[in-house]
N, C-alpha and C positions, 0 to 999 in steps of 0.2 A: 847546864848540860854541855859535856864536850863534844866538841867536832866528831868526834868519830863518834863519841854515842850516840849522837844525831841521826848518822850515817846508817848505825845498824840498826835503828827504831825504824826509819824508811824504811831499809830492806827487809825487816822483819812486817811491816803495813804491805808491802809490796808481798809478800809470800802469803800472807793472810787471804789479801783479797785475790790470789790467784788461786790458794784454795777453797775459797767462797765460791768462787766462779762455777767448779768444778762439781757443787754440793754438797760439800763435805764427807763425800761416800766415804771416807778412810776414815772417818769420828763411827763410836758408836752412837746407834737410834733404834728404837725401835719400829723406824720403818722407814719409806724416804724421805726427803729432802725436799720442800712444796716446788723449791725451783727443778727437782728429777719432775716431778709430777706434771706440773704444766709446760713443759718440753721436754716430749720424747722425742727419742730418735726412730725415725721412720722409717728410716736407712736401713737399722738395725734388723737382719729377718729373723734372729732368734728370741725376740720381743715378742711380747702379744700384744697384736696394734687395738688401742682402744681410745675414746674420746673423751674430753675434757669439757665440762659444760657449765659455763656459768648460771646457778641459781636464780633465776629472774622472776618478776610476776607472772611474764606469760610462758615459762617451762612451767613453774608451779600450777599455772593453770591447766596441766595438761597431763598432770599426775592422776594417776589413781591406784588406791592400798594392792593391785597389782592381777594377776593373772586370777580367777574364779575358777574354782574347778566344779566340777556339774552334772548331776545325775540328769537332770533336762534334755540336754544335748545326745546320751545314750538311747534313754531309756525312757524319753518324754511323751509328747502328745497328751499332756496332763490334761486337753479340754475332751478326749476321749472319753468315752462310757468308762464305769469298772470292767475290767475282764469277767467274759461268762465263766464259770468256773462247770468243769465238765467234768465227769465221772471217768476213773479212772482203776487200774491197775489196786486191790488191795482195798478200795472204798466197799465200807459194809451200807445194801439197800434194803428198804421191806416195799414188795408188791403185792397189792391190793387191788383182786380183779370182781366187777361187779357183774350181776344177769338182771334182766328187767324181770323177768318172772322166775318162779321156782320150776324143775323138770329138764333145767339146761344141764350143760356142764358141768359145774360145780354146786349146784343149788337141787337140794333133794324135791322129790314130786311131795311127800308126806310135809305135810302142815305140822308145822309143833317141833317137827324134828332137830333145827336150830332156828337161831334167830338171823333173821335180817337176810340180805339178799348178795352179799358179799363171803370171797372169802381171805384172809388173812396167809400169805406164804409164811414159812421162816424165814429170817433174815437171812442175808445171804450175803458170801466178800466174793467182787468182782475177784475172776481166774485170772492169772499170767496170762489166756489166752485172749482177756480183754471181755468175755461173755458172763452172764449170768443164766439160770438154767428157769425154765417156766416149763411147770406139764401143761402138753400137750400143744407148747408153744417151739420146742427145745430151745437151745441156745442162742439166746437175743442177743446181739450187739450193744455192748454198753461203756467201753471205751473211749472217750473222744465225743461223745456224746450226751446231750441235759437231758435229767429225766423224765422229762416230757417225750422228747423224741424215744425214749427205751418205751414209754408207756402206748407212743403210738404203735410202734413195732409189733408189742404184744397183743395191742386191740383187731388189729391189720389180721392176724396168724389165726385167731381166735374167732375170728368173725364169722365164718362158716361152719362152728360148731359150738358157741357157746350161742345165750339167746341175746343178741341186742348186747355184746360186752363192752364193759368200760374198763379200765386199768390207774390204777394209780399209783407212781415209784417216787419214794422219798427216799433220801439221803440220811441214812443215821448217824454213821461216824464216817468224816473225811479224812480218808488216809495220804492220797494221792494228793491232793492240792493245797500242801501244807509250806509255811516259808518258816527258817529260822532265823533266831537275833542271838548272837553272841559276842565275845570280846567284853569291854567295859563298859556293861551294863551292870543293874544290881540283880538282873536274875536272866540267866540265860533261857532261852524258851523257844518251844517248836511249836505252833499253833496252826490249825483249817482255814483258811482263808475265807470272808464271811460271802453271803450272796451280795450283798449292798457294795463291797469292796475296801479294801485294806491298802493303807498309804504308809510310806515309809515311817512317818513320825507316830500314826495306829501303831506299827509293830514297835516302836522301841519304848511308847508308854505301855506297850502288857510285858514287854520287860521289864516293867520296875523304872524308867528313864535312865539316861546316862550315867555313869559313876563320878563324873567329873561334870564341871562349867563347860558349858557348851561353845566357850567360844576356845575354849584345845580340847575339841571333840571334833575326829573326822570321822565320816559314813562312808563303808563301801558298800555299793551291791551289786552283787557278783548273781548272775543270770546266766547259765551256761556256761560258754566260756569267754562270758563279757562281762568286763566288772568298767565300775566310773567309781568315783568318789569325790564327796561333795566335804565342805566344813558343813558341822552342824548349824551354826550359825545363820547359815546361808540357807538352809532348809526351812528355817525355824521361819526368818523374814520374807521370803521369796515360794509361795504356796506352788509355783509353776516347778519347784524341783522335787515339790511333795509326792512321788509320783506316785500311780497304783502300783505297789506289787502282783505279780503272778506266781504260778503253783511251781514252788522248787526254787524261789529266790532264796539268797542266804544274805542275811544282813551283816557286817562287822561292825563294831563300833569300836574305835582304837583313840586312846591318850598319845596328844604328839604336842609341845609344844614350840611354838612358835620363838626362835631369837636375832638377837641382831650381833656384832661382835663388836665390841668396844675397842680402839686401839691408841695409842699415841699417849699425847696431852692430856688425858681424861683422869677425872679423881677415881676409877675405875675402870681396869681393862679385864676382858674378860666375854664371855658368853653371858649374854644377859635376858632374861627369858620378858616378855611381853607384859605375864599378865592383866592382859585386858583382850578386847575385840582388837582395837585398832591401836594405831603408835605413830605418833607424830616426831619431828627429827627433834622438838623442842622437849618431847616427853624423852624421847631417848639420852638427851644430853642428860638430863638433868637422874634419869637413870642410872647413868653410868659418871655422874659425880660433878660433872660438869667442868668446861676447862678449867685447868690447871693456871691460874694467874701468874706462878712463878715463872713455867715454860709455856705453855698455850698461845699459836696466833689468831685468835680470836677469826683472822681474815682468812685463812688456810683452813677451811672444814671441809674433808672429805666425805661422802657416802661411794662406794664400790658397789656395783650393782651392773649384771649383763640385763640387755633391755630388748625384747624383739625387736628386728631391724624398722617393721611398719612404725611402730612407735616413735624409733629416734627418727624416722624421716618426717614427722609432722612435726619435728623442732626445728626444722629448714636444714638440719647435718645432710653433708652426703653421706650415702652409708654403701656404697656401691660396690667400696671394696671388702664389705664384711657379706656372709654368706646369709646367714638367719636370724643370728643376734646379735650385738653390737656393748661390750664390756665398757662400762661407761665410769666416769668419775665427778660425779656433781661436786663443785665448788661451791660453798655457800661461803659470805663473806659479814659475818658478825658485826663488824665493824661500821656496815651501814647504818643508819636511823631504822630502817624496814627488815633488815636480818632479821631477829624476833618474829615478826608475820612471814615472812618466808618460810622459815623454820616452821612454823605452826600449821603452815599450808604443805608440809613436807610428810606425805604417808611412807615411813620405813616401813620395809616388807622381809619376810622370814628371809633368812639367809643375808642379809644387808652386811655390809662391813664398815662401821662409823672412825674416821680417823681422825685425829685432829694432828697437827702438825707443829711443832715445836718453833718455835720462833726465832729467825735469822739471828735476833744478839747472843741466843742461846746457842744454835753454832759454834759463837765465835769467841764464844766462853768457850765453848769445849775444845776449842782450838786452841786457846790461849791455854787453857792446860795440859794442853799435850807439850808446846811449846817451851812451855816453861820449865819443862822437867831437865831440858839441854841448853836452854839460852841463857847467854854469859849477861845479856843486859835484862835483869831480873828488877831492877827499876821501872824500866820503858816498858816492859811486859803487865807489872801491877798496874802505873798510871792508866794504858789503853784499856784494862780491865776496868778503872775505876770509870774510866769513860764511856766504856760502854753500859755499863750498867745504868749511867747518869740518862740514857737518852733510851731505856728500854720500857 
């Protein structure tokens, strides 16, 4: 090689590693550069400041598949009785008042004339005004109230002019205390709520069960103007989110599934959907194709993930200058003997973003072919190609 071509291989190494230095931002990628990654600028205030965390046994141990969402916390007290279910607006009743002898009230003095010591109203639908009507009792209160209490009401009114009255009020058809289940289920349905009491997973088996696997099945129930929403799943294991319904609840049941997003190095980028309960970082790689050996650094694995600030301060981070969450960037490092068990100890959660990160000689390939399209020493440019390749 001559003196001068010497000269401009140097200064061609020397340009090189001063655009390595810089990350190659001016190559294309599809995303950054592991050395942008693990130094930001802090300086910078139009950055979104977030943390960098090494993979370790003891972060791994402090992982979990992530936030539970929870009809318990609503709308719990699951070690409560059922709800009394009380007569309401639009419920049809029949009352049933008795005399100890015949010559009372209702009960003729003539023998023979009917049978038994009772007699039988028509059925009757509680009024808008909340009353139901009894002669000689008028308008009983029966809104908000079991019918036992409507029966004492009538015995109460009654007592000074029937002989020795009894009353008995049953429930025939519940109009008022009824809950529905709809969305993706296999039959939508509006059903009376029983005396014994009705639990969420009661209402979605007399619709027929979910139309989907229960682990991309989520539950809302909406009570007024309070709704929670639980995964199925989480219903199905955990009997404390089972909870009772009450009269007027509306059940939904909705298909959402769960993904994580593939980016970088992977034999697959993309949205890529769960299919299971859970998702480990070792299932996700292999999901989305698994590094790429041609570009992948095996030691550059990102996950992107905001983490409530309590959480990342039990990892020792300060988190003091972040407000509520804290945008995090796990570093897991393949390359170790124990990667593999980290990775398997690693719960991805919906919305995750899995990056892997192309590998510095890969860079500097892509440098070298930028370079090469204007450099007069087209020699010295293949040799450091062939060189780099030799040690990637």
């Amino acid at each position: 090689m001559k003196f001068g071509d010497f000269r401009a291989t140097i200064r061609l190494i020397g340009v090189m590693a001063a655009l390595s230095a810089t990350g190659g931002c001016f190559l294309p990628s599809q995303g950054p550069n592991s050395l942008e990654v693990v130094s930001p600028s802090p300086a910078d205030p139009s950055r979104i400041p977030y943390l960098v965390v090494d993979l370790t046994p003891s972060v791994a141990a402090l992982m979990h598949p992530g936030a539970v969402d929870t009809l318990y916390g609503s709308f719990g007290l699951q070690k409560a009785p059922a709800p009394t279910i009380q007569l309401g607006v639009g419920d049809i009743v029949n009352v049933t008042i008795f005399e100890a002898a015949s010559g009372g009230l209702f009960i003729p003095s003539e023998a023979g004339a009917r049978a038994g010591n009772f007699v039988a109203l028509p059925a009757q639908e509680v009024d808008k005004n909340g009353t139901i009507t009894v002669p000689y009792a008028g308008q009983v209160p029966a809104v908000g109230r079991s019918p036992a209490q409507v029966a004492s009401t009538i015995v109460e009114r009654l007592k000074n002019r029937a002989i020795e009255p009894q009353a008995v009020v049953s429930l025939q058809e519940s109009r008022a205390a009824q809950v529905s289940v709809t969305g993706e289920v296999n039959t939508s349905i509006r059903f009376p709520l029983t005396k014994s009491g009705d639990r969420v997973l009661d209402a979605i088996a007399r619709a027929g069960g979910p139309k989907y696997q229960a682990f991309e099945s989520y539950v809302t129930l909406q009570r007024g103007n309070q709704r929670a929403r639980a995964y199925l799943n989480t219903i199905v294991q955990n009997p404390e989110e089972n909870v009772y319904l009450r009269p007027g609840d509306t059940i939904i049941v909705a298909r959402q599934f769960r993904s994580f997003m593939a980016l970088g190095a992977t034999g697959l980028n993309g949205q890529i959907n769960f299919d299971n309960e859970t998702l480990t970082l070792s299932q996700a790689m292999g999901k989305s194709g698994g590094i790429l050996d041609s570009r992948g650094d095996p030691s550059q694995i990102f996950i992107y993930r905001v983490e409530p600030k309590g959480e990342v301060a039990k990892m020792g981070y300060d988190v003091s200058r972040f407000v509520s969450h804290v945008p995090i960037i796990y570093r897991l490092n393949m390359r170790q003997p124990d990667g593999f068990f980290l990775a398997e100890r690693f719960p991805v959660r919906d919305k995750d973003v899995l990056f892997v990160s192309n590998a510095q000689s890969v860079e500097l390939t892509k440098l070298l072919n930028v370079i090469d399209l204007s450099a007069n020493t087209g020699t010295d440019v293949d040799a450091l190609r062939i060189a780099i390749r030799s040690i990637r």
